[in-house]
Each structure stands twice: as C-alpha cells, then as structure tokens.
Biopython code that builds the backbone (N, CA, C, O; Angstrom):
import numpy as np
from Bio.PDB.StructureBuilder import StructureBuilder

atoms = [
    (1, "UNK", "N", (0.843, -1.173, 0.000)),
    (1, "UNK", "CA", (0.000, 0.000, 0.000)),
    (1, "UNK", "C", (0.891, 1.240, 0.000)),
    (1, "UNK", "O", (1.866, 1.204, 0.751)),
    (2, "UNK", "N", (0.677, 2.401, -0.786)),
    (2, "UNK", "CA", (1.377, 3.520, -0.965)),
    (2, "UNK", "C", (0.635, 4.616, 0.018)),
    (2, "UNK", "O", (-0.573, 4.768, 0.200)),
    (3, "UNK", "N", (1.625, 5.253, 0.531)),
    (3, "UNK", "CA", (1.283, 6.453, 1.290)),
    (3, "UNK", "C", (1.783, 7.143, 0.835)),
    (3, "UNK", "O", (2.910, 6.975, 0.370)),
    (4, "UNK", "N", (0.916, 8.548, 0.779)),
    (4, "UNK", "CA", (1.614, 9.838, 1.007)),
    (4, "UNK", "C", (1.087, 10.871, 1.666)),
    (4, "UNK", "O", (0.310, 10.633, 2.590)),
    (5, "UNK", "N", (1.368, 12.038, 1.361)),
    (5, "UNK", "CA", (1.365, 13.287, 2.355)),
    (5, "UNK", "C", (1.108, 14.464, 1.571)),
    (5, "UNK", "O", (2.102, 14.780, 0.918)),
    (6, "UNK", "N", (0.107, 15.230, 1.405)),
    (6, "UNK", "CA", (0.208, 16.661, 0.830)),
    (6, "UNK", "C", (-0.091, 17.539, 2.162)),
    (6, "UNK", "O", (-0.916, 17.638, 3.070)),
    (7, "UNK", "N", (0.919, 18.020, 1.763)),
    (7, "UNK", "CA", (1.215, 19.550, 2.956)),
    (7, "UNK", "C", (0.457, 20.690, 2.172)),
    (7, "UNK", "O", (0.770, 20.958, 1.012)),
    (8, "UNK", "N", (-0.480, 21.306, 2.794)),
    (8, "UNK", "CA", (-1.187, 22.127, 1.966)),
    (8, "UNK", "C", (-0.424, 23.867, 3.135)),
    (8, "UNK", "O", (-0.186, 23.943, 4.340)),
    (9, "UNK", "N", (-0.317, 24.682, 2.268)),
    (9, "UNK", "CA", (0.153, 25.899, 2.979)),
    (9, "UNK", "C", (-0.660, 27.345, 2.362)),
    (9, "UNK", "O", (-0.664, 27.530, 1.145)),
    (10, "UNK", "N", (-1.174, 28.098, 3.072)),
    (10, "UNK", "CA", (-1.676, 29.285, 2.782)),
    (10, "UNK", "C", (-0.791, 30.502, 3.281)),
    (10, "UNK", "O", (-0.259, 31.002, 4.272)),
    (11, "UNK", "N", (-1.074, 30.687, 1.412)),
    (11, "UNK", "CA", (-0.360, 31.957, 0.670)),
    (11, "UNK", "C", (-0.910, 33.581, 1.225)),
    (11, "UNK", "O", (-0.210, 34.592, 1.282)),
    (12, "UNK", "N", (-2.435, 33.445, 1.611)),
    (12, "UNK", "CA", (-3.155, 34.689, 1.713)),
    (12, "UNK", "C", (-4.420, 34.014, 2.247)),
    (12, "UNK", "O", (-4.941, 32.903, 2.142)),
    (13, "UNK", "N", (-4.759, 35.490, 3.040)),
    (13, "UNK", "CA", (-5.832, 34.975, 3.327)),
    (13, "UNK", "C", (-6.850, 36.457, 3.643)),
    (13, "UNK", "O", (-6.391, 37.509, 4.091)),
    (14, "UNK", "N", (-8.161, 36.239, 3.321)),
    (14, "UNK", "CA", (-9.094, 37.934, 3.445)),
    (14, "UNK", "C", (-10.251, 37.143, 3.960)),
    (14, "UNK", "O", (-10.683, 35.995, 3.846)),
    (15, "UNK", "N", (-10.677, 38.638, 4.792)),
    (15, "UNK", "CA", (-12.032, 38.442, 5.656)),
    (15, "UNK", "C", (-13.273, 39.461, 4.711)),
    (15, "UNK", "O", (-13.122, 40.659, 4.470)),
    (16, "UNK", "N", (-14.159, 38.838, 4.399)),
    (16, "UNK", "CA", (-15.585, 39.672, 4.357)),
    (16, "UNK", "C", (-16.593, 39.886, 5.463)),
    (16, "UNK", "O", (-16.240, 39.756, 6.635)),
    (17, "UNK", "N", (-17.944, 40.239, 5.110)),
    (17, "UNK", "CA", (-18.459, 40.430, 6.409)),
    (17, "UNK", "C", (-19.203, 38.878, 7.142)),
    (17, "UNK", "O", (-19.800, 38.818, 8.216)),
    (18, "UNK", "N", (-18.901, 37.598, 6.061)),
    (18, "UNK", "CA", (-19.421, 36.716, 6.611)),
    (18, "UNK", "C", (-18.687, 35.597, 6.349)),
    (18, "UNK", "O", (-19.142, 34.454, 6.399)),
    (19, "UNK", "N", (-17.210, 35.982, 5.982)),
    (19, "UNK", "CA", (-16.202, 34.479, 5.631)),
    (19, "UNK", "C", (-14.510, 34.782, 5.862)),
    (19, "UNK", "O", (-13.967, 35.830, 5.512)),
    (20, "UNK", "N", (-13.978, 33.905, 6.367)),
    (20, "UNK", "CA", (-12.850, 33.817, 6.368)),
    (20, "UNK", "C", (-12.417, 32.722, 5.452)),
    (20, "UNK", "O", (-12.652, 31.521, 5.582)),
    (21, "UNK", "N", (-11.491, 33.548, 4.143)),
    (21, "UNK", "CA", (-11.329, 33.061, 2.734)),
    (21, "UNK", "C", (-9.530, 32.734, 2.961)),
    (21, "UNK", "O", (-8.873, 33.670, 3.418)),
    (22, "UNK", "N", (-8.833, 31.477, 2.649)),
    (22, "UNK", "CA", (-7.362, 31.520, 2.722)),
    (22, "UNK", "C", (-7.223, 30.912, 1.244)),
    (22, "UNK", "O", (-8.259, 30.397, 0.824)),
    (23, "UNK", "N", (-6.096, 30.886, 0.372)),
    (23, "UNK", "CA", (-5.832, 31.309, -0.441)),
    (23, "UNK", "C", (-4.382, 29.726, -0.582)),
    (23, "UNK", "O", (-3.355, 29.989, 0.044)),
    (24, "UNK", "N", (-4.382, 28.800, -1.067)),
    (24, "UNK", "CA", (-3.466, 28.030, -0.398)),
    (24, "UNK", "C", (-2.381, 27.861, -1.858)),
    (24, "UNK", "O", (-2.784, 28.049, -3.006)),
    (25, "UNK", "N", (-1.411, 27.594, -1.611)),
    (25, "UNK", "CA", (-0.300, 27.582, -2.479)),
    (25, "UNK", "C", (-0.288, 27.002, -3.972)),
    (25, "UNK", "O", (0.433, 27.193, -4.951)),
    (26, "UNK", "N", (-1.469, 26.164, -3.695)),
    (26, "UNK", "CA", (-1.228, 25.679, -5.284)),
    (26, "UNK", "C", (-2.780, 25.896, -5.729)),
    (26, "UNK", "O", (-3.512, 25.182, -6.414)),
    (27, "UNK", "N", (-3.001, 27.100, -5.107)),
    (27, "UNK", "CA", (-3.992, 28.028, -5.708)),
    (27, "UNK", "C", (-5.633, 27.332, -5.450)),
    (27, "UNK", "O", (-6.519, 27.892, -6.095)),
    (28, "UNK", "N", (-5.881, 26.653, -4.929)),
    (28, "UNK", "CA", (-7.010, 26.361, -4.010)),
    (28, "UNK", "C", (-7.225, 27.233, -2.930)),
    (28, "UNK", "O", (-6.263, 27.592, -2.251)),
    (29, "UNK", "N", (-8.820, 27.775, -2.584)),
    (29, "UNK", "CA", (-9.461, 28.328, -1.930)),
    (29, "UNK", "C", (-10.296, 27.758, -0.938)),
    (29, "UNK", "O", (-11.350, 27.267, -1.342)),
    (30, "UNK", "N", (-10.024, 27.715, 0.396)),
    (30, "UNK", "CA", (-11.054, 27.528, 1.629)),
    (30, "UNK", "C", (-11.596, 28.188, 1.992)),
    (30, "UNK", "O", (-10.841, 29.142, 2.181)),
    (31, "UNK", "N", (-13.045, 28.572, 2.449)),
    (31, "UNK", "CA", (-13.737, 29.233, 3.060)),
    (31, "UNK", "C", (-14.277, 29.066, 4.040)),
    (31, "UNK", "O", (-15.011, 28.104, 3.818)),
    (32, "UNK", "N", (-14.416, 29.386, 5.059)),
    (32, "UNK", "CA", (-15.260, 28.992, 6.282)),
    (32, "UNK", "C", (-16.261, 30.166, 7.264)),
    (32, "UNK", "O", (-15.818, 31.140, 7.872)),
    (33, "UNK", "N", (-17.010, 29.933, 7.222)),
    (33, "UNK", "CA", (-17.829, 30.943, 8.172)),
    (33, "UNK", "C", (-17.353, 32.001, 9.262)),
    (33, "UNK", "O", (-17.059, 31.485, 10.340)),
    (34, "UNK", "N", (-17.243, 33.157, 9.198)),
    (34, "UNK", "CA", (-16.610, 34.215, 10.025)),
    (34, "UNK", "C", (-16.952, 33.395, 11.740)),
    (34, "UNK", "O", (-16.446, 33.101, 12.823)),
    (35, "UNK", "N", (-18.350, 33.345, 10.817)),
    (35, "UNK", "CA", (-19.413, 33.183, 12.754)),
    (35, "UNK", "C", (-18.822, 31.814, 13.677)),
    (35, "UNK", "O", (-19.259, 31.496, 14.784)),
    (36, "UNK", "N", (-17.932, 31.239, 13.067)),
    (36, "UNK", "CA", (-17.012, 29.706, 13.879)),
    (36, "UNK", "C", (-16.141, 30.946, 15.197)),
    (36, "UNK", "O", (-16.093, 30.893, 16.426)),
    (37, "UNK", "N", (-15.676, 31.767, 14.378)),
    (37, "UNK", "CA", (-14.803, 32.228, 15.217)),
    (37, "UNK", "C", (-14.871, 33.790, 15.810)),
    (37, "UNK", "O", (-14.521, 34.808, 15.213)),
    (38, "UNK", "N", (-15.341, 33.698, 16.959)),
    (38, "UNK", "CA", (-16.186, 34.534, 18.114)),
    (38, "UNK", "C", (-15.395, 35.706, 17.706)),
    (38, "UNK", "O", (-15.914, 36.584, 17.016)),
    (39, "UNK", "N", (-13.835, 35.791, 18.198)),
    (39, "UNK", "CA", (-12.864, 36.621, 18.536)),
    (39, "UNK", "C", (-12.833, 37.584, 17.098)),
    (39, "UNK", "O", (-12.543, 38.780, 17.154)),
    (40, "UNK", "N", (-13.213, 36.802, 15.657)),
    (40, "UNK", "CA", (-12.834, 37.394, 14.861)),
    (40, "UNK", "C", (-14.075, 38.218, 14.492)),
    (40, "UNK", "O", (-13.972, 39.370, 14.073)),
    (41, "UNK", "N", (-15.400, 37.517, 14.679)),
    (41, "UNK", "CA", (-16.807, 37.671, 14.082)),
    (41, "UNK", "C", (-16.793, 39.026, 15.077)),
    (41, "UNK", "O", (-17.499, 39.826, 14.463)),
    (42, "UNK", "N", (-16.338, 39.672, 16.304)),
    (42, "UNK", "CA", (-16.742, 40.591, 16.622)),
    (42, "UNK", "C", (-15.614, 41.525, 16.949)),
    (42, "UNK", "O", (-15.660, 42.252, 17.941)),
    (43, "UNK", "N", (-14.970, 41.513, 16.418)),
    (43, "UNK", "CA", (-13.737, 42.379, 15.708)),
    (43, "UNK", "C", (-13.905, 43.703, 14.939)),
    (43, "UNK", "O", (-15.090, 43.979, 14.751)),
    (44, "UNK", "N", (-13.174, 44.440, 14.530)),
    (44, "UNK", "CA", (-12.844, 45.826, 14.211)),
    (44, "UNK", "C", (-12.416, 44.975, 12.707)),
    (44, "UNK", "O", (-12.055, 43.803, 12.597)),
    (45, "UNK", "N", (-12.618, 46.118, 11.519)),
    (45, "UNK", "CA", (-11.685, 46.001, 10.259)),
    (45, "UNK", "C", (-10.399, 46.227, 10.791)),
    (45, "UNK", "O", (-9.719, 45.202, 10.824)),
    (46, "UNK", "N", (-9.862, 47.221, 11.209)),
    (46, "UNK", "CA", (-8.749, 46.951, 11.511)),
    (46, "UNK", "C", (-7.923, 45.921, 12.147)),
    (46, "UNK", "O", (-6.992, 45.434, 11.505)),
    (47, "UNK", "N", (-8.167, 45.543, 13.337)),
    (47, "UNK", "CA", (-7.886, 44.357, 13.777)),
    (47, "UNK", "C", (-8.022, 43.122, 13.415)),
    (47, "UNK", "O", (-7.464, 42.216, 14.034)),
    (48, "UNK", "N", (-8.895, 42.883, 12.204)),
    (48, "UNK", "CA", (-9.264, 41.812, 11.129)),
    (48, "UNK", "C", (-7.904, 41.791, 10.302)),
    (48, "UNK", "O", (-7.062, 40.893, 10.338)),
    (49, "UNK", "N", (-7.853, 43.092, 9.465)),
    (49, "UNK", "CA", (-6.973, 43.640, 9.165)),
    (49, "UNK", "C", (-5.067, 42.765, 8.929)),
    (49, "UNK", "O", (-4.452, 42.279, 7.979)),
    (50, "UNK", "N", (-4.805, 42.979, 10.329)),
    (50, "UNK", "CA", (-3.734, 42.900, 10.763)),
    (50, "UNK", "C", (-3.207, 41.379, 11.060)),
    (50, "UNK", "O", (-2.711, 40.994, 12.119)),
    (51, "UNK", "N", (-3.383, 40.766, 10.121)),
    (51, "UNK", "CA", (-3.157, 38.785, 10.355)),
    (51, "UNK", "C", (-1.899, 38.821, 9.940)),
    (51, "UNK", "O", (-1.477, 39.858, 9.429)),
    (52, "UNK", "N", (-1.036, 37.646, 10.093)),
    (52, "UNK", "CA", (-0.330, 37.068, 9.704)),
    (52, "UNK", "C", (-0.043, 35.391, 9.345)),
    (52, "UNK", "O", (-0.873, 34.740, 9.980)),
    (53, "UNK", "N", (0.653, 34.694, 8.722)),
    (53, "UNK", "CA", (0.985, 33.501, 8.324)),
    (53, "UNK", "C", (1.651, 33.018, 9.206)),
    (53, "UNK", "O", (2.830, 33.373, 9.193)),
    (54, "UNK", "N", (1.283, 32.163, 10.178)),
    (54, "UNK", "CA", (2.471, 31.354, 11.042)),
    (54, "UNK", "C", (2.944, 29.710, 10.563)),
    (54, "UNK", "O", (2.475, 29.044, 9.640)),
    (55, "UNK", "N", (3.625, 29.479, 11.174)),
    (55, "UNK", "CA", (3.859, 28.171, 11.129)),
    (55, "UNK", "C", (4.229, 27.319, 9.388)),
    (55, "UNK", "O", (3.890, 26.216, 8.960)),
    (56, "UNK", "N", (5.263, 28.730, 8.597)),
    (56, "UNK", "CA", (5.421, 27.886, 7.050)),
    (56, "UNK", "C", (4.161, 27.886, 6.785)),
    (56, "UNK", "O", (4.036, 26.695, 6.502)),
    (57, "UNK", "N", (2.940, 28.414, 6.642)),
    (57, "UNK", "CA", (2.025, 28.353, 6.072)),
    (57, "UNK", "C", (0.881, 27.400, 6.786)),
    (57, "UNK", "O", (-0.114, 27.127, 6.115)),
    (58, "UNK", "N", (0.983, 26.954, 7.953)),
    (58, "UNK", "CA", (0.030, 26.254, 8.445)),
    (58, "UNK", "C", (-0.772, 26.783, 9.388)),
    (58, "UNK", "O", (-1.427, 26.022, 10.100)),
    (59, "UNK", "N", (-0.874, 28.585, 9.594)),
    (59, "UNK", "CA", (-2.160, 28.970, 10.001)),
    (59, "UNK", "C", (-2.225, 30.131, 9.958)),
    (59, "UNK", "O", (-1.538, 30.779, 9.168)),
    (60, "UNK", "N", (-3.075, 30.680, 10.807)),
    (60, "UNK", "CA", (-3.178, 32.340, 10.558)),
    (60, "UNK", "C", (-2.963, 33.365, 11.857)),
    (60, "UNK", "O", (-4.069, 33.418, 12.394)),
    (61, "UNK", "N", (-2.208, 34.040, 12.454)),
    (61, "UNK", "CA", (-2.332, 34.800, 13.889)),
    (61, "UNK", "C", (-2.894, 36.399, 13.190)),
    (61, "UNK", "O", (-2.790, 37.040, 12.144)),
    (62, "UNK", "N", (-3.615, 36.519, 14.724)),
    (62, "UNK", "CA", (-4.585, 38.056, 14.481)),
    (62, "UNK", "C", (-3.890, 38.417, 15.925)),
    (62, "UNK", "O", (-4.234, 37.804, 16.936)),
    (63, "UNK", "N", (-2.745, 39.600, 15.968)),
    (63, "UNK", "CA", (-2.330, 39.866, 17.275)),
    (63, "UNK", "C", (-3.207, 40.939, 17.804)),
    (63, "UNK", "O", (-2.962, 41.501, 18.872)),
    (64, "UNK", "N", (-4.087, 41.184, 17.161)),
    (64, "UNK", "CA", (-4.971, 42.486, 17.506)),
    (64, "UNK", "C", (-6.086, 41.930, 18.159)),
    (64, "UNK", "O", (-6.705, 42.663, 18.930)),
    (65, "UNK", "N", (-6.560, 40.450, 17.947)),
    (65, "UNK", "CA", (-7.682, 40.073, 18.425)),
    (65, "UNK", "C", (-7.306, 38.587, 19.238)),
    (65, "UNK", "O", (-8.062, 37.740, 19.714)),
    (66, "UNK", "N", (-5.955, 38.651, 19.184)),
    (66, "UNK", "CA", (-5.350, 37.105, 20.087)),
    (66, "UNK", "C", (-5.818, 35.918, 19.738)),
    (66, "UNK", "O", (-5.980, 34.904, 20.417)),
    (67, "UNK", "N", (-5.986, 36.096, 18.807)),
    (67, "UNK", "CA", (-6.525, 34.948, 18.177)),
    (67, "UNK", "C", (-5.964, 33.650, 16.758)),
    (67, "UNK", "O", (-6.363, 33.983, 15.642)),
    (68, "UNK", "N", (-5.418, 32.780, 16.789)),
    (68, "UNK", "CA", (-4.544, 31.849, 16.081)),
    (68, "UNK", "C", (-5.825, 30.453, 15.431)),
    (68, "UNK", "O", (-6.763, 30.005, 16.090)),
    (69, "UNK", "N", (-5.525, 30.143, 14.323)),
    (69, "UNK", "CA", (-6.245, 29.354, 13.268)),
    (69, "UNK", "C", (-5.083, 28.245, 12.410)),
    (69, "UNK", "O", (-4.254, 28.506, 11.538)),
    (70, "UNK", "N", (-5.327, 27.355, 12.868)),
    (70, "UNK", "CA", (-4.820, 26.337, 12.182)),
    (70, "UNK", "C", (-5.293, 26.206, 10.328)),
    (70, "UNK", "O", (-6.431, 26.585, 10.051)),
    (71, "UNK", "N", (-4.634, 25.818, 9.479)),
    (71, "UNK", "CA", (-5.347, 25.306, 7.984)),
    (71, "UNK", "C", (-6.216, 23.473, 7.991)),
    (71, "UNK", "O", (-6.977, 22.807, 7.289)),
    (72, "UNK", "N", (-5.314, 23.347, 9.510)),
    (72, "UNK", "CA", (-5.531, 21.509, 9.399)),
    (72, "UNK", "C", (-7.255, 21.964, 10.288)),
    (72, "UNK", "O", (-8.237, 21.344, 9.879)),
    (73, "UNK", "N", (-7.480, 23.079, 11.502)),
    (73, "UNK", "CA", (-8.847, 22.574, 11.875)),
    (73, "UNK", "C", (-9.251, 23.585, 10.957)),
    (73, "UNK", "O", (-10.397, 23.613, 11.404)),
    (74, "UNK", "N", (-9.279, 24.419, 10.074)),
    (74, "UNK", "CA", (-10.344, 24.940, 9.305)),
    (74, "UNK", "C", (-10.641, 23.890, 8.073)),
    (74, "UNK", "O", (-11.715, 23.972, 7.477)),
    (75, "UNK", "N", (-9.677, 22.916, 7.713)),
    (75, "UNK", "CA", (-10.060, 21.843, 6.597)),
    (75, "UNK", "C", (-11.030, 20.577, 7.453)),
    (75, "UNK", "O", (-11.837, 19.832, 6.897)),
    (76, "UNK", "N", (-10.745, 20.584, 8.702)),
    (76, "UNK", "CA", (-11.644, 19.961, 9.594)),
    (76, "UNK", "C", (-12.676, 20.196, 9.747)),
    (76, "UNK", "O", (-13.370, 19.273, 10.175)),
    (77, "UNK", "N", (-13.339, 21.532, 9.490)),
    (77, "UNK", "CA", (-14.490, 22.367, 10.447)),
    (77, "UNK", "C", (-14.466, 22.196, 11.987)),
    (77, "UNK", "O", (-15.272, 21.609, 12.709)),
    (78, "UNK", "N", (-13.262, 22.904, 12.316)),
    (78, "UNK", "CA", (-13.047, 22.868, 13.728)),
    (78, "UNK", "C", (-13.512, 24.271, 13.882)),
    (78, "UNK", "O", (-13.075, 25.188, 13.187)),
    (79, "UNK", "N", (-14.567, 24.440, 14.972)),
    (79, "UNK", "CA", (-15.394, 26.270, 15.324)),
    (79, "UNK", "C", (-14.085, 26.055, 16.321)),
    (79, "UNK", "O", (-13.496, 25.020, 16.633)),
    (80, "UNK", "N", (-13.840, 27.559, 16.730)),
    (80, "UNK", "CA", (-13.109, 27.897, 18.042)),
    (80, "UNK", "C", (-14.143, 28.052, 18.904)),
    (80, "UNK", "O", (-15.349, 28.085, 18.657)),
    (81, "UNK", "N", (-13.531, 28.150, 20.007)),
    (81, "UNK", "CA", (-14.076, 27.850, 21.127)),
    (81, "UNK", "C", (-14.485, 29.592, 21.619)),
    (81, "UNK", "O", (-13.839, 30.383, 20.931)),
    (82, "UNK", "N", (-15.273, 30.182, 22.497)),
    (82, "UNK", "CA", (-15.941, 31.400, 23.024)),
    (82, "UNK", "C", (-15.281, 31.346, 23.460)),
    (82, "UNK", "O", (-15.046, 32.185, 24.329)),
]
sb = StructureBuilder()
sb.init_structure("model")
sb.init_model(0)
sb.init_chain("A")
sb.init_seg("    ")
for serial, (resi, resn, name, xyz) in enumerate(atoms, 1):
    if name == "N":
        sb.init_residue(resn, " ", resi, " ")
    sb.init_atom(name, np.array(xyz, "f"), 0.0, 1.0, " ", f" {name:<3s}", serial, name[0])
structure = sb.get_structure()
C-alpha cells in the first residue's frame, strides 16, 4: 500500500463580512464561516486587518484580536471555542 502526504500551505488569506477566505499555495481556496470564530466575528476592520501567516504556512495569527487558526482545523471544520 502507498502512502503519502500533501502539505497544503496558505499563501493569503481575506475576511468579508461573513467568511474567512485563505488562499493556499497551489492556488485552491477555503472558506469557512466568520461566525465559527467569536474573537474574529466581533472584531474591528482593523484588527481583522492585521493577520499574519504562522507556522510555514500552516495557520493564521490576528495579534490584535489574540486569536490563532490552524489550515488543518479549518479543513476539519473545527469552530473555536468562546
């Protein structure tokens, strides 16, 4: 039996008023519902704003709203927690 492994990594990622959209390297798009994640759903544009890429591409930090997102639980439908 053959195994393998795709490492999926996001390139970009943008918020609207009802989705958090990431953008992944070999040009596939995830979307997931703003409303999973409390910290972000009641957030400022600005502080939406202000993300970054952690982990080589395996998630997203918002230091404005303390808040960190994996790519492995948003391909899960993992909600964060209140």
């Amino acid at each position: 039996m053959n195994t393998f492994t795709i490492v999926e990594r996001i390139q970009h990622a943008s918020i609207s008023a009802t989705d958090l959209t990431v953008t992944l390297a070999d040009g596939r798009q995830i979307s997931t519902p703003l409303s999973w994640y409390p910290r972000l759903a009641g957030a400022s544009r600005e502080q939406l704003d202000q993300w970054e890429i952690i982990g080589d591409g395996e998630g997203l930090h918002w230091p404005l709203c303390d808040e960190d997102l994996s790519l492995a639980g948003m391909l899960r439908g993992v909600r964060a927690q209140a």
